[in-house]
C-alpha positions in Angstrom: -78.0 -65.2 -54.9 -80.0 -62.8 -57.6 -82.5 -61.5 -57.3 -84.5 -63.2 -60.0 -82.9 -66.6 -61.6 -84.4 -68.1 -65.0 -85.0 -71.9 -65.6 -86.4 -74.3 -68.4 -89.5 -75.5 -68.2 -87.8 -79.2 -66.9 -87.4 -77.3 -63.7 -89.8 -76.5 -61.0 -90.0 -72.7 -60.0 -91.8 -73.1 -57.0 -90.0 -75.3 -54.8 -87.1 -73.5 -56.4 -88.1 -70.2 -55.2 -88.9 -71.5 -51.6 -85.2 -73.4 -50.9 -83.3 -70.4 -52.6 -85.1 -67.9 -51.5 -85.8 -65.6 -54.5 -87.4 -65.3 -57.4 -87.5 -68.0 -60.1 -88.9 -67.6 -63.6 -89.7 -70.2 -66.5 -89.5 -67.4 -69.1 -92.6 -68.3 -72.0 -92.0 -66.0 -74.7 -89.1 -62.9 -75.3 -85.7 -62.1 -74.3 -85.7 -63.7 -71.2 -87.1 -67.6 -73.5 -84.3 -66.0 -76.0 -81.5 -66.0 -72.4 -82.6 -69.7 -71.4 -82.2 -71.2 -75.0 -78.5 -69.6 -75.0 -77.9 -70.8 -72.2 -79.0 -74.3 -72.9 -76.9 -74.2 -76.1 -73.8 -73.4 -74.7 -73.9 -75.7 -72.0 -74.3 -78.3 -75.2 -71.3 -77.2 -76.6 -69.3 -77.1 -73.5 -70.2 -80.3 -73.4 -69.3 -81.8 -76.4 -66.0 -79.8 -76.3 -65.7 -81.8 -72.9 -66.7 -85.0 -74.4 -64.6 -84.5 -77.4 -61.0 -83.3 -75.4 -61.9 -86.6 -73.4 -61.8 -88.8 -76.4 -58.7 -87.2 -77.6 -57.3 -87.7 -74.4 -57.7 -91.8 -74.9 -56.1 -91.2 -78.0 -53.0 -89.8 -76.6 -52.6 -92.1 -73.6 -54.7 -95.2 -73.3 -55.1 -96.3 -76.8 -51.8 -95.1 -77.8 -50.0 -97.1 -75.0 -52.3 -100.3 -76.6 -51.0 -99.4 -79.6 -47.5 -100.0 -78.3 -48.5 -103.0 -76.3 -49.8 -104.1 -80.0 -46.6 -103.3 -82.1 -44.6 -104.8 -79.2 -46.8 -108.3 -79.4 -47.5 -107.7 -75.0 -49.9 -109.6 -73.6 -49.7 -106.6 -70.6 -48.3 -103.3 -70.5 -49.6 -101.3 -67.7 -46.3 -99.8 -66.4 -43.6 -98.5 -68.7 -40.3 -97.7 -66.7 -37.8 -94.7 -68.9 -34.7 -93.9 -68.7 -31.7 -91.5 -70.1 -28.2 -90.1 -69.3 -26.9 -86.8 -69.8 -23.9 -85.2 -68.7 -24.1 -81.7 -66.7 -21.9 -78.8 -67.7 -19.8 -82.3 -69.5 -18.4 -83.2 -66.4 -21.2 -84.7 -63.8 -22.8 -87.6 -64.9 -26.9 -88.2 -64.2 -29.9 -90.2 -65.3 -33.4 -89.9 -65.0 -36.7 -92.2 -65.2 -40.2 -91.6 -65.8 -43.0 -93.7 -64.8 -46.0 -93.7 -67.2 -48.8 -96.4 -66.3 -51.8 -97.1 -68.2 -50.6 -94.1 -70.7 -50.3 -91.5 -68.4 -47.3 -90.0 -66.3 -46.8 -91.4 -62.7 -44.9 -88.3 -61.2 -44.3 -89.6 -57.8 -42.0 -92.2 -58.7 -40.1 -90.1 -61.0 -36.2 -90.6 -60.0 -32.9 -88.9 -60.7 -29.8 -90.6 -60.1 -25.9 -89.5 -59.6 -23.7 -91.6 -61.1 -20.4 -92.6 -60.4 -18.9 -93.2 -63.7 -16.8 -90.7 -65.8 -18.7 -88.0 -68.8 -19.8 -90.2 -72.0 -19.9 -93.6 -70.4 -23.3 -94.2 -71.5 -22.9 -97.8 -71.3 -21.8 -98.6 -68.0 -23.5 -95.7 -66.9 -26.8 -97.5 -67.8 -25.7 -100.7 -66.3 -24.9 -98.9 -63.2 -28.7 -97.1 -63.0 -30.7 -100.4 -64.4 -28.7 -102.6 -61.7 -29.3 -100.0 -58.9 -33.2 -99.1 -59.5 -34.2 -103.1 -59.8 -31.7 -104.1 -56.7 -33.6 -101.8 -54.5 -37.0 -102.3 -56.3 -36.5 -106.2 -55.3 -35.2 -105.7 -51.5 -38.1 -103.1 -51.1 -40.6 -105.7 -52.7 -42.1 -102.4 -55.2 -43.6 -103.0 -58.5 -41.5 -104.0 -61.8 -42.5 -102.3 -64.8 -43.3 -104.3 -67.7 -41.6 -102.4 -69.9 -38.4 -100.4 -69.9 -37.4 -97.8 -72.5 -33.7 -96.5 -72.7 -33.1 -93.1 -74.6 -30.6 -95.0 -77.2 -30.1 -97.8 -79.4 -27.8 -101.1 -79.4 -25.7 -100.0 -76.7 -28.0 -99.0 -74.2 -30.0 -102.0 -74.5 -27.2 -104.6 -74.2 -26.4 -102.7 -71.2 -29.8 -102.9 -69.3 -29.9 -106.2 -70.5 -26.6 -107.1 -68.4 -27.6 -105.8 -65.7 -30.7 -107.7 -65.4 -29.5 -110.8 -66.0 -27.3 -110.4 -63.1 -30.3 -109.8 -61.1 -32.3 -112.5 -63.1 -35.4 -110.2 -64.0 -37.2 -110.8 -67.2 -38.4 -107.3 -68.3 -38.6 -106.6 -71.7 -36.3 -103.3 -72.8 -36.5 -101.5 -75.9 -35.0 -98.0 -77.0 -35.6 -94.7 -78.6 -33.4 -94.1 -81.2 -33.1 -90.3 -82.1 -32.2 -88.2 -86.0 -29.4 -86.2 -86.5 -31.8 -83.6 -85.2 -31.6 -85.1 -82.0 -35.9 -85.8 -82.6 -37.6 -89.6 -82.0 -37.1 -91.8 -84.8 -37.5 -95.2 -84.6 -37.8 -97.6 -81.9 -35.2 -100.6 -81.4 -36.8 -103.6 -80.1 -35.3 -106.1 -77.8 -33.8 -107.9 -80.5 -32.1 -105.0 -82.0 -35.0 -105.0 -85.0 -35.8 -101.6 -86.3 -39.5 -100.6 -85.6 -40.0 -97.4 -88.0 -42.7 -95.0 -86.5 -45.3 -93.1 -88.3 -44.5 -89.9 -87.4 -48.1 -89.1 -87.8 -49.5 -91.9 -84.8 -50.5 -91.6 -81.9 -48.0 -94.0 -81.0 -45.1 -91.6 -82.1 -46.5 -88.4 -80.3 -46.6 -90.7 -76.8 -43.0 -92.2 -77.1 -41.9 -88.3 -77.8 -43.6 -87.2 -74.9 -42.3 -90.3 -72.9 -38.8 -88.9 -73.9 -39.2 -85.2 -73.8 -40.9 -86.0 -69.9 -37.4 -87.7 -69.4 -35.4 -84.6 -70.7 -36.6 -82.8 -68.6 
């Protein structure tokens, strides 16, 4: 503790001074007024700043996954299931899935799969991973997402599709479909309609990070 502390006038020095044990001040005029109004003014702005990164943070996560829930016409989209394939050194097959729920990554139930088909299956391959996460999701009774986004277009959604119909689920799957830059482009609804993304939205930069998270 110092040896003297300095406090607004909102404050009471005295009992203050007693519980801490030193002395405390309520500076009235010079340098030391000069230190207290500083110090009120940047714990303002740190404030605001707080304030401000919090709104930006609804931006990016709740109100951007609303805005998805919006363009997708869902009456509820709290969990958001993610998947993609990728081929090791092109020879061992994997897959991945993110969770994200209410906008936000759920990094405990992230999963990584090995699976059994040959390099550039990427049909059956998806089949295989959809078939196996929602078997075991219904005999351990766990939650079903109410959305499920594959890294790919036409093909990768026919297969999820397959797949859960043979385990009679009715989750609704859409996809990501990239550029020849291998960058988010537009998203493929369920139907195979093209939804074209502002790449500006909030919307846009959430489905990129949903699919860089997956990536990686």
């Amino acid at each position: 503790i110092p040896r003297e502390i300095l406090i607004p006038e909102s404050l009471n020095s005295e009992n203050l001074s007693k519980i801490l044990e030193t002395t405390v001040l309520i500076p009235q005029k010079g340098l030391k007024k000069d230190l207290i109004k500083m110090a009120y003014d940047n714990a303002k702005l740190n404030l605001n700043n707080k304030f401000e990164e919090i709104n930006k943070d609804e931006e990016r996560t709740t109100k951007a996954n609303d805005e998805l829930k919006e363009v997708l016409h869902m009456d509820i989209l709290d969990r958001i299931d993610i998947f993609d394939n990728s081929n090791l050194f092109g020879d061992f097959s994997v897959s991945g899935m993110v969770v994200f729920k209410d906008g936000k990554p759920a990094k405990s139930e992230y999963r990584k799969y090995k699976v059994s088909f040959e390099k550039n299956d990427d049909y059956n391959t998806m089949r295989e991973i959809i078939y196996r996460r929602y078997q075991r999701a219904m005999v351990d009774n766990t939650e079903i997402p109410d959305l499920i986004i594959v890294d790919g277009g036409e093909n990768q959604i026919k297969a999820a599709y397959d797949s859960l119909n043979l385990l009679h689920l009715d989750i609704r799957v859409v996809g990501l479909k990239k550029n020849d830059h291998h960058r988010t482009n537009d998203l493929i609804d369920s139907d195979l309609s093209v939804i074209v993304l502002n790449k500006n939205s909030n919307l846009f930069h959430y489905l990129t990070r949903m699919q860089d998270e997956v990536h990686r």
